[in-house]
N, C-alpha and C positions, 0 to 999 in steps of 0.2 A: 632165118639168121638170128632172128629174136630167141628163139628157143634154145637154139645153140647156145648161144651168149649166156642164155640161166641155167641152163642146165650144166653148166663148167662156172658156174657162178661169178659171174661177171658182174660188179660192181652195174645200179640202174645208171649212174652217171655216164660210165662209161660204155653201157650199150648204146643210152642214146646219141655221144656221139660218135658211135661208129655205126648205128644206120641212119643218124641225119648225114654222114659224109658220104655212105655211098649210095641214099637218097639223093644230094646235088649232084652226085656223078652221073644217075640216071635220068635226070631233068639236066642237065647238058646237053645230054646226045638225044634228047627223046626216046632211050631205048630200057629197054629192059634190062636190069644189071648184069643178069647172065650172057648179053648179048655182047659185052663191050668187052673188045680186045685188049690187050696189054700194049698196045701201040698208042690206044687212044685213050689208056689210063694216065700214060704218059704227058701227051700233048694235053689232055687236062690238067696234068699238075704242073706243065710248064708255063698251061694258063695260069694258075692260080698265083704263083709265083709272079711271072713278070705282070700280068694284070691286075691281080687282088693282092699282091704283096705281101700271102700269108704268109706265118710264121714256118719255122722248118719243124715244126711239134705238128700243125696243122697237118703238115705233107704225110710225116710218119704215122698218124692217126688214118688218113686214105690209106695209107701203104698195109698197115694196121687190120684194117676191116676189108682190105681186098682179100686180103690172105684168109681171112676166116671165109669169105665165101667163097671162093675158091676153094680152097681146100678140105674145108670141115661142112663146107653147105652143097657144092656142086659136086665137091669130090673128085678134084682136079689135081693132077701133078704139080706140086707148087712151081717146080723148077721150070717148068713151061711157062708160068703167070709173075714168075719174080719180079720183081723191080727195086730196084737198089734204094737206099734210103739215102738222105742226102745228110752231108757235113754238117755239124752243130754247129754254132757258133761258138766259141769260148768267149763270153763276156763275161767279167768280172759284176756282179751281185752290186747295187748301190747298200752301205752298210751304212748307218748311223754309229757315232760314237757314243761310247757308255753315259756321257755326258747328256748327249743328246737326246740321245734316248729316255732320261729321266726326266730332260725336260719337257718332252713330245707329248710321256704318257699322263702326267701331272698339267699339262696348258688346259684341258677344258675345264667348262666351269660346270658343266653337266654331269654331273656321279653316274649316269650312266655309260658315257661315253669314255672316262678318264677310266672304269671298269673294264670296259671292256677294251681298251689299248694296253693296260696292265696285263690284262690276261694271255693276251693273244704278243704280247714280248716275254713275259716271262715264263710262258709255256711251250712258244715256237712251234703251235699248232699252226696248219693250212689257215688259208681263208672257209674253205670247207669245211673245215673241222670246227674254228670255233662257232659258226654259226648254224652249225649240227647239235653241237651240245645240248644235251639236258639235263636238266636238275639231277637224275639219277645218275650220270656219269662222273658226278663229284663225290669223292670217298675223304671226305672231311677230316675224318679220324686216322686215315690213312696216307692225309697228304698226297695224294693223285687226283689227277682228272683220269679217266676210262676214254682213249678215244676207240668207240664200237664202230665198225666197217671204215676205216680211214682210206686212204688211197691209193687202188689196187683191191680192195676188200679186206685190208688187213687191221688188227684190232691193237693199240698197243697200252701202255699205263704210263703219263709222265706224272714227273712228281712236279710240284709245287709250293713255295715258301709259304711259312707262317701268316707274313703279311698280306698274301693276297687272299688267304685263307680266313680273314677276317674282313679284307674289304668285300670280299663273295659275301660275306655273312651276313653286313651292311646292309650291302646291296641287295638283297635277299627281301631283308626286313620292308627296305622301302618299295621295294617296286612287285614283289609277291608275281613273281613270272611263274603261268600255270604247269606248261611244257617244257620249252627250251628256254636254255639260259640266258639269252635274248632273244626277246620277242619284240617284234613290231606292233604300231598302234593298233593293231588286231591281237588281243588275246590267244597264246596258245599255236600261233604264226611267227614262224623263225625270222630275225633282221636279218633284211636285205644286203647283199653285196656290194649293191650303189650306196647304199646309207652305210655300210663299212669304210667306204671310199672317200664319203665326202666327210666326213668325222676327221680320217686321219690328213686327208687335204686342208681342212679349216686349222686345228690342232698345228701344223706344220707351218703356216701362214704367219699364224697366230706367234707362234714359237721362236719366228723368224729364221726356220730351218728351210734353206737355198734348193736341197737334195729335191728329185725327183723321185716321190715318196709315194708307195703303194702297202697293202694291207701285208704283202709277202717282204716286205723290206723289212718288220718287225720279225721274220722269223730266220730272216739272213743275219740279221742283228744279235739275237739272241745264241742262234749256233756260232758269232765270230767271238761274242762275249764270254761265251762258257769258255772257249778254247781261252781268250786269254784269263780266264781265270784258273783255271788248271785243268778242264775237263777230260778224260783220256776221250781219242777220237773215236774207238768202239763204242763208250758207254753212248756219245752225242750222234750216232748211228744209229743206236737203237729207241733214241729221245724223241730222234725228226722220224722217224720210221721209213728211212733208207733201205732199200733191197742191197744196195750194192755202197762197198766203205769207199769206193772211188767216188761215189756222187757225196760220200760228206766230206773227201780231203780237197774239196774245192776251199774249203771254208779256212782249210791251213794257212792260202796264200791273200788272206783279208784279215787273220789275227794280226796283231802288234805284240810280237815278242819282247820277253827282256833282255832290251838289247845291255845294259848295264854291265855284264863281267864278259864281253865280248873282250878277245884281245885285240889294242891297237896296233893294226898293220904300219902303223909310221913308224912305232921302235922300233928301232937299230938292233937287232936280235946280239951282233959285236960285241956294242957297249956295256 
């Protein structure tokens, strides 16, 4: 299933978690994967659910990596092994206000940390992605970052203002990072995702921002900002590195339009 996965070039992220998910499928039942029916593919995800309370990304990832082994590894009729995917949920993204936002990225008092909350809002890279970065994915002279294999294994270019183009510089100068553009207290070793986490939790404390705030609320933020600043919704599609412009007109119904030359329905159209 491994081989399959590379050889259609499957992102290493997400090989691994489509055979750690149908690794737990097969430490469930004690059986071998090719062994388990689509009955008891089921009643496991029903466990997961009502027992483990996964997410519904979770389920579609099992759902995901059944299908490649069945189909592309056992060589099985899909339509025999299907299993439906279940209903998203539509929740609306927690956004920060432009406001807030400014004051979030600006609260620490660590230059490296205020860098790197700058970055990761006004580039509206993954969490993956900025803690992927390397030195050589920044084109200085060309105002982009290079995100190389981003998510799906797709590579894109966003641009980047002046200003953070001098605080990278800065930043640069003082901290001389050998690999990635942040590195942990080991040399040459990408920061952690937990130390992403607790920067922008302290940072938000600190700030006195109420919100329920994660490293991916900086990139919800960023795609509802462009839009109220004028962004067309194709270009901020191809910014986030969306497959599909449905997943970025989520971001429509979290801009604050200009409501300003709206007409008042109270006039008396008569009068």
């Amino acid at each position: 299933m491994t081989c399959e996965m590379r050889v259609r070039n499957y992102s290493e992220r997400t090989i691994d978690r489509y055979i750690s998910a149908i690794a737990r499928l097969a430490q469930h039942y004690k059986l071998s994967p090719d062994l388990i029916s689509t009955d008891q593919l089921k009643d496991y995800a029903y466990f997961l659910i009502q027992e483990k309370q996964v997410s519904v990304s979770t389920i579609n990832q099992l759902i995901s990596a059944w299908k490649i082994l069945q189909v592309d590894v056992l060589g099985n009729n899909w339509e025999s092994f299907r299993l439906k995917r279940p209903r998203r949920e539509k929740k609306i993204p927690v956004v920060l206000s432009q406001t807030e936002a400014a004051t979030l990225i600006n609260t620490p008092r660590n230059f490296k940390h205020r860098t790197l909350l700058s970055l990761a809002y006004v580039s509206g890279l993954r969490l993956s992605e900025v803690l992927n970065l390397k030195l050589a994915d920044i084109d200085s002279g060309r105002k982009i970052i290079r995100v190389i294999r981003g998510k799906g294994n797709k590579s894109r270019e966003v641009n980047i203002p002046d200003q953070l183009i001098a605080r990278l510089r800065e930043y640069y100068r003082y901290y001389r990072p050998r690999l990635f553009l942040f590195e942990s207290l080991v040399p040459g070793k990408p920061y952690s995702a937990t130390s992403f986490r607790n920067v922008i939790n302290r940072a938000a404390v600190k700030a006195g921002i109420k919100k329920n705030l994660s490293p991916h609320v900086l990139r919800h933020s960023f795609a509802t900002h462009m839009l109220e600043r004028g962004l067309n919704l194709k270009r901020l599609q191809l910014m986030l590195g969306h497959n599909s412009l449905k997943t970025t007109s989520i971001y429509l119904h979290l801009a604050n339009p200009d409501l300003s030359n709206l007409p008042n329905l109270m006039d008396n159209p008569s009068q």
